[in-house]
N, C-alpha and C positions, 0 to 999 in steps of 0.2 A: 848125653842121650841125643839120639838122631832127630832132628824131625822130618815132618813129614809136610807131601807137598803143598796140603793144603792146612798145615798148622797145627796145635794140638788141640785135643777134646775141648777145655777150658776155654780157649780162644774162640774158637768156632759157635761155642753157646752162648758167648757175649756178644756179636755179630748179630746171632740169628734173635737176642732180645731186643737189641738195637734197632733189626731188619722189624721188626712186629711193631717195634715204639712208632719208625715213624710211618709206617702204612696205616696205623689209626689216625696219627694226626693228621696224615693225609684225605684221609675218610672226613675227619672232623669238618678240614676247610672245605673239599668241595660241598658239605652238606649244607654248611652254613652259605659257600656262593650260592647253590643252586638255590636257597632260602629267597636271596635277595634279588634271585633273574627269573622269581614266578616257576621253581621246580627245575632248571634247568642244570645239571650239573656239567662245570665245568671245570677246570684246573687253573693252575696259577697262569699258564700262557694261554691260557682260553681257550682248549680241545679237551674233547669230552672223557674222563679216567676211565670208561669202563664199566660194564656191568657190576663189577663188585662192589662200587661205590654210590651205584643207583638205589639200591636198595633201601638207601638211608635217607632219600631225597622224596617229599610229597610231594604229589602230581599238583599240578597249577590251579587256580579255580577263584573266580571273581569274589576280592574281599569289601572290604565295610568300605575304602575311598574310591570303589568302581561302582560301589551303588548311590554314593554323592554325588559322583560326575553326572551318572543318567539323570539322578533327580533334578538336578543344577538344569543340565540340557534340557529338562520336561518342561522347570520353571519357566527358565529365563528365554527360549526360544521358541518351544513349540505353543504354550499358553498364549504369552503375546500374539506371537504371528495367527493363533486360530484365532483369538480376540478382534486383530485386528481387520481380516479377511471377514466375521460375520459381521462386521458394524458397516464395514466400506457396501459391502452386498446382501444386506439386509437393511441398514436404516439410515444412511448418507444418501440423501437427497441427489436428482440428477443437478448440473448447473450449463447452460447455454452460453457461449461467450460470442461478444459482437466485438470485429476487427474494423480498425480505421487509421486511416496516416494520414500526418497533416504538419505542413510546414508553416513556416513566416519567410514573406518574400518579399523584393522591396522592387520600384517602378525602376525601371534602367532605362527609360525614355528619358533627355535630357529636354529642357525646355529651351527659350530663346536666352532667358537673362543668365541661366548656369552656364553657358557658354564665355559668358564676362566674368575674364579674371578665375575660372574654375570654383565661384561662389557654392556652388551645388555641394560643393564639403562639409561645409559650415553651416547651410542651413537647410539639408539636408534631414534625412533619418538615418539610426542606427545600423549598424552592420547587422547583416543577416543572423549571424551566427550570435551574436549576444543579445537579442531579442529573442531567439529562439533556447536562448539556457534560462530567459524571462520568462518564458514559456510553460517549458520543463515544470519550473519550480512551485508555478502558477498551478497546476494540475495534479500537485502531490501536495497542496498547500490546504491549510484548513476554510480557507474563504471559499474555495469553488468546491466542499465538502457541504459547506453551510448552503448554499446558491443552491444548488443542486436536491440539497435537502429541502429546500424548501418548494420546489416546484417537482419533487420525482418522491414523496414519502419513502425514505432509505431502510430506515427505522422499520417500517410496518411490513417493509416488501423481506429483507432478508432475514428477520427477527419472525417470521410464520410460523419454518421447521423448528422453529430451540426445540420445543418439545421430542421431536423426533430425532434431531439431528443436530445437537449442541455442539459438535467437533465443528461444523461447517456452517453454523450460522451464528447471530449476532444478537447479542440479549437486548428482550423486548426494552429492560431500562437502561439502555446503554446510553452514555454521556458523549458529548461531542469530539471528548477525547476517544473513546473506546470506538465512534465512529470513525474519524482518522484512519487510525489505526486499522481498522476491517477495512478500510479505503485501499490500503495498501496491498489487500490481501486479494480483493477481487478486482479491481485496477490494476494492469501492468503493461507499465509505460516502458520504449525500450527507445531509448535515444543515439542517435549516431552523432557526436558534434562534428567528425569529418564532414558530411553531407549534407546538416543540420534539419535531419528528417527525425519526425519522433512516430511511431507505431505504437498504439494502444489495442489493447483489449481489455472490454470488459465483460465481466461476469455475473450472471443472473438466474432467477429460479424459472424464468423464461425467455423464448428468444426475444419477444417484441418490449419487453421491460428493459433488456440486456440493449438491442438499439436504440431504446428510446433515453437511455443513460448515455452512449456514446453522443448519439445527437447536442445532449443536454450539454457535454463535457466541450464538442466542438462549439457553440454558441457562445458556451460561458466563456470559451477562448479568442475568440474572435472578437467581443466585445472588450475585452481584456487591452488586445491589439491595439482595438479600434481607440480607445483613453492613451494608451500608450502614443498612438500616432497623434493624436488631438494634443495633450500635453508638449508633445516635442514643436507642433506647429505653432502653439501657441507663446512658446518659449523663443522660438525662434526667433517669428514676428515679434513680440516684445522686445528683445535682445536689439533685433536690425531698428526698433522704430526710437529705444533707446538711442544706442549707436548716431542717429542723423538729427538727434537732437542736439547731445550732445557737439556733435559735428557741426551745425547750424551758429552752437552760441559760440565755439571756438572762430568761427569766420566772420561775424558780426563783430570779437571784439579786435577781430584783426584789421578789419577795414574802419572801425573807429579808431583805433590808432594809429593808423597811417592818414587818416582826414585830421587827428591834431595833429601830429608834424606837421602836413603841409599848412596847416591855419597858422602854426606857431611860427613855422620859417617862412612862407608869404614866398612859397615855392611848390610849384604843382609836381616837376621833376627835377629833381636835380641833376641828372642826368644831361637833361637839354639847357638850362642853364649853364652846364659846364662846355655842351658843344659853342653853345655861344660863346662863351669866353673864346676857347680854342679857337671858332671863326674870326675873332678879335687879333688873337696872339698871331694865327696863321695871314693874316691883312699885313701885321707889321712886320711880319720876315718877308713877306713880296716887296715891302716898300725899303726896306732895309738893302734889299738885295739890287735894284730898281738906283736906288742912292749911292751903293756902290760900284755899280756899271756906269755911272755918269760922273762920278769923280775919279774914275778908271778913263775914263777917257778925255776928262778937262786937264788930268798934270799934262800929257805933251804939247798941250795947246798955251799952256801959262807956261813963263820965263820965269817969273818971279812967285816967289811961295807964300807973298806978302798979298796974292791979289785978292780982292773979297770973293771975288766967284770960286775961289778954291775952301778962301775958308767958311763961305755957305756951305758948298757942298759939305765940308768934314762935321759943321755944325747939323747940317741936317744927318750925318752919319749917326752922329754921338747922340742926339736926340732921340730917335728912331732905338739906339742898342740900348739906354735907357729905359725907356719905355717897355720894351720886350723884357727888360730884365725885372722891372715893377710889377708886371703883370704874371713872371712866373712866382716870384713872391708871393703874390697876392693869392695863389692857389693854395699855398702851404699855411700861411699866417695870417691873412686878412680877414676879419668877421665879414660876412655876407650877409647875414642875418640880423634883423633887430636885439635877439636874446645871446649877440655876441659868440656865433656858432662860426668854425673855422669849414674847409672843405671836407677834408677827410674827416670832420667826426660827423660833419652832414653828410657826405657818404655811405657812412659805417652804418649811421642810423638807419637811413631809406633802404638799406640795401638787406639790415635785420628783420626789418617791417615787412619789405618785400616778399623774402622768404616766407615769413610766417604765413604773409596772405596768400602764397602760391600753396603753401602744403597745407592751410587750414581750406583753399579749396578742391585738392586734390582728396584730402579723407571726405569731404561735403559728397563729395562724386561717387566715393567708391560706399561710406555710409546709403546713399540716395538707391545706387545699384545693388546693393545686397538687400534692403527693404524692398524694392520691387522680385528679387527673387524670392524673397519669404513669402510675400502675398502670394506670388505664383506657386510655391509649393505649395501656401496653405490650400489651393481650391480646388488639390487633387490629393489623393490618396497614396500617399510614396510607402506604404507598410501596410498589407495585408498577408492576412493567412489565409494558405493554401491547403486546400482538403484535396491529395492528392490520390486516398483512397475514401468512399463514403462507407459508413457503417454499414455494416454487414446484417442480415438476419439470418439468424443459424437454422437450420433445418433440423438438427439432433445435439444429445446431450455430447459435447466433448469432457467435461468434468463432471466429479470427481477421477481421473485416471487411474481405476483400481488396479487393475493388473501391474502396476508400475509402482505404486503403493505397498502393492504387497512385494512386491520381488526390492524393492528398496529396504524395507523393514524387516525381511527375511535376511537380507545381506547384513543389515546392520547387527542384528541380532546376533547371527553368527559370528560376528567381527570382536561384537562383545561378549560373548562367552568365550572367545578362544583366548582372548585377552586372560580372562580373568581366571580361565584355566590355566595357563601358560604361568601366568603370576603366582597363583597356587603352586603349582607343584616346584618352581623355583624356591619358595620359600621353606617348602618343605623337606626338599632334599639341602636346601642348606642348615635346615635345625638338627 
């Protein structure tokens, strides 16, 4: 049997059951994508199959996790931030802040006695720069908390609003720790150690409470200084007056010990002692020399080598070399002394003595010259602080800065709901 060009009957009706099977399953998946893209039908390469397929796809429409997110947003951002906005501007207190800068600065005058030996090092004051981080530390410390407290009531001045304004003020029973603490919150000190300048401001429920706090804070620093620079001079001076005490009994036992030598060897110098000798030694080589120019010039005149004027002269020759030769001995080996002391260990002795008393009065000098420079620093002032701006009085409230409050807190906010949206839906498209 023939067929035909487009197959037969049979054929043709399995085709078109096959063509029906999979235009449903087709229908199926786009129904079930468009489910999953909020109503949107699309196909397996992601273009839209057609009206015949829409039919089976419901239109979009916000479900139950679109009304958590808003409520989430209502919580967590709008609540806060209104919360925050009526308390800043309705019941936060205004606050007045007093500015001031103030260094520690040391004298760069040099005096007459620093000029000796560059003593001014030694007894001197501190570097600028590390009495100024003395400073710093001084001012964020609980002692000039306390100081302060006791002559500016802290307690009673910024503890008024609690009632109205407990974010911005400080409980009426607050402890010396809790004031610290609030110390640091309306004190803000800003230090530069390159320049070793420090700016403060302080903050207040008024302007003339707010200067009369900075005042307080430069005084308490200043006298702070002032002990500082006191202690240094009087450590100084102590130090230099030690020093030439010391210095004093080292040269006292030196020149007692070089007066027993000479009592002991019954010799003031030995030194000139010794020239004398060598005046001695250098007599008997002129005569020596003397002796033998005249028996240099007696042999041509005697015949005979038998004559007594020849052998005078040779006897006065032999005598004379003798003699010279005893006497250089006697420099190496012979006791000079009663306690049987030779040259060179009398030498050795006077000459250790000596030193000791040259250099126990060379420290005598330089001890004597650094005590007269300590006196001289103590009776000036080489370390004061310098108030290079004076406290301020404010004419208007600068704090609380609500507009900045709020747009920080409105940032933040939003930072953390996007967060913790983002984390949400992560977690949910992965279960």
């Amino acid at each position: 049997m023939n067929k035909t060009a487009h197959g037969t009957p049979e054929k043709n009706d399995g085709k078109e059951r096959r063509a029906g099977n999979d235009s449903q399953r087709a229908e199926r998946r786009a129904a079930r994508k468009a489910s999953k893209n909020g109503g949107a039908a699309v196909d397996d390469e992601g273009f839209d199959p057609g009206p015949a397929s829409m039919m089976h796809v419901q239109p979009a429409g916000l479900r139950r996790r679109h009304y958590g997110l808003l409520a989430s947003l209502f919580v967590i951002i709008v609540l806060p931030l209104l919360a925050t906005t009526v308390y800043l501007y309705g019941f936060a207190e205004d606050q007045f802040a007093s500015n001031t800068g103030i260094t520690v600065r040391t004298e760069e005058t040099s005096s007459a006695s620093d000029l000796v030996g560059g003593l001014s090092a030694f007894v001197g004051g501190g570097q600028t720069t590390t009495n100024t981080d003395v400073l710093n530390e001084f001012m964020q410390s609980q002692q000039i908390v306390e100081r302060i407290n006791e002559r500016i009531d802290l307690v009673a001045h910024y503890s008024r609003t609690w009632d109205t304004d407990p974010v911005f003020s400080l409980s009426p029973d607050a402890s010396i720790e809790d004031l610290l603490a609030y110390w640091t919150r309306v004190v803000r000190i800003s230090y530069d150690q390159n320049s070793g300048l420090i700016d403060m401001q302080v903050r207040a429920r008024d302007p003339n409470t707010a200067q009369q706090i900075a005042l307080a804070v430069v005084e308490e620093s200043e006298e702070m200084i002032n002990t500082l620079n006191e202690a240094a001079r009087r450590d100084s001076t102590a130090n230099a007056e030690r020093d030439l005490e010391e210095a004093q009994q080292r040269l006292r036992a030196a020149r007692e010990e070089l007066a027993q030598f000479r009592a002991r060897t019954q010799i003031l110098d030995p030194m000139a002692d010794i020239q004398g000798r060598m005046g001695v030694l250098t007599n008997l080589q002129q005569q020596l020399a003397e002796a033998l120019v005249e028996y240099d010039l007696l042999v041509p005149t005697v015949s005979n080598e038998s004559d007594p004027r020849l052998r005078q002269a040779q006897r006065r020759i032999d005598v004379i070399r003798d003699r010279i030769t005893q006497e250089r001995e006697n420099f190496a080996t012979q006791d000079v002394t009663v306690f049987e002391t030779d040259y060179p260990s009398l030498l050795a002795q006077y000459e250790s003595l000596n030193v000791e008393q040259q250099f126990a009065e060379e420290t005598y000098r330089a001890a004597l010259t650094a005590l007269d420079a300590a006196r001289s620093n103590a009776q000036r002032q080489s370390l004061y602080l310098a108030t290079y701006i004076r406290p301020t009085l404010a004419s208007r409230a600068e704090y609380p800065q609500r507009l900045v409050l709020v747009g920080l807190t409105a940032m933040f906010l939003v930072l953390g709901w996007s967060i913790m949206a983002l984390i949400y839906y992560s977690i949910r498209d992965r279960g």
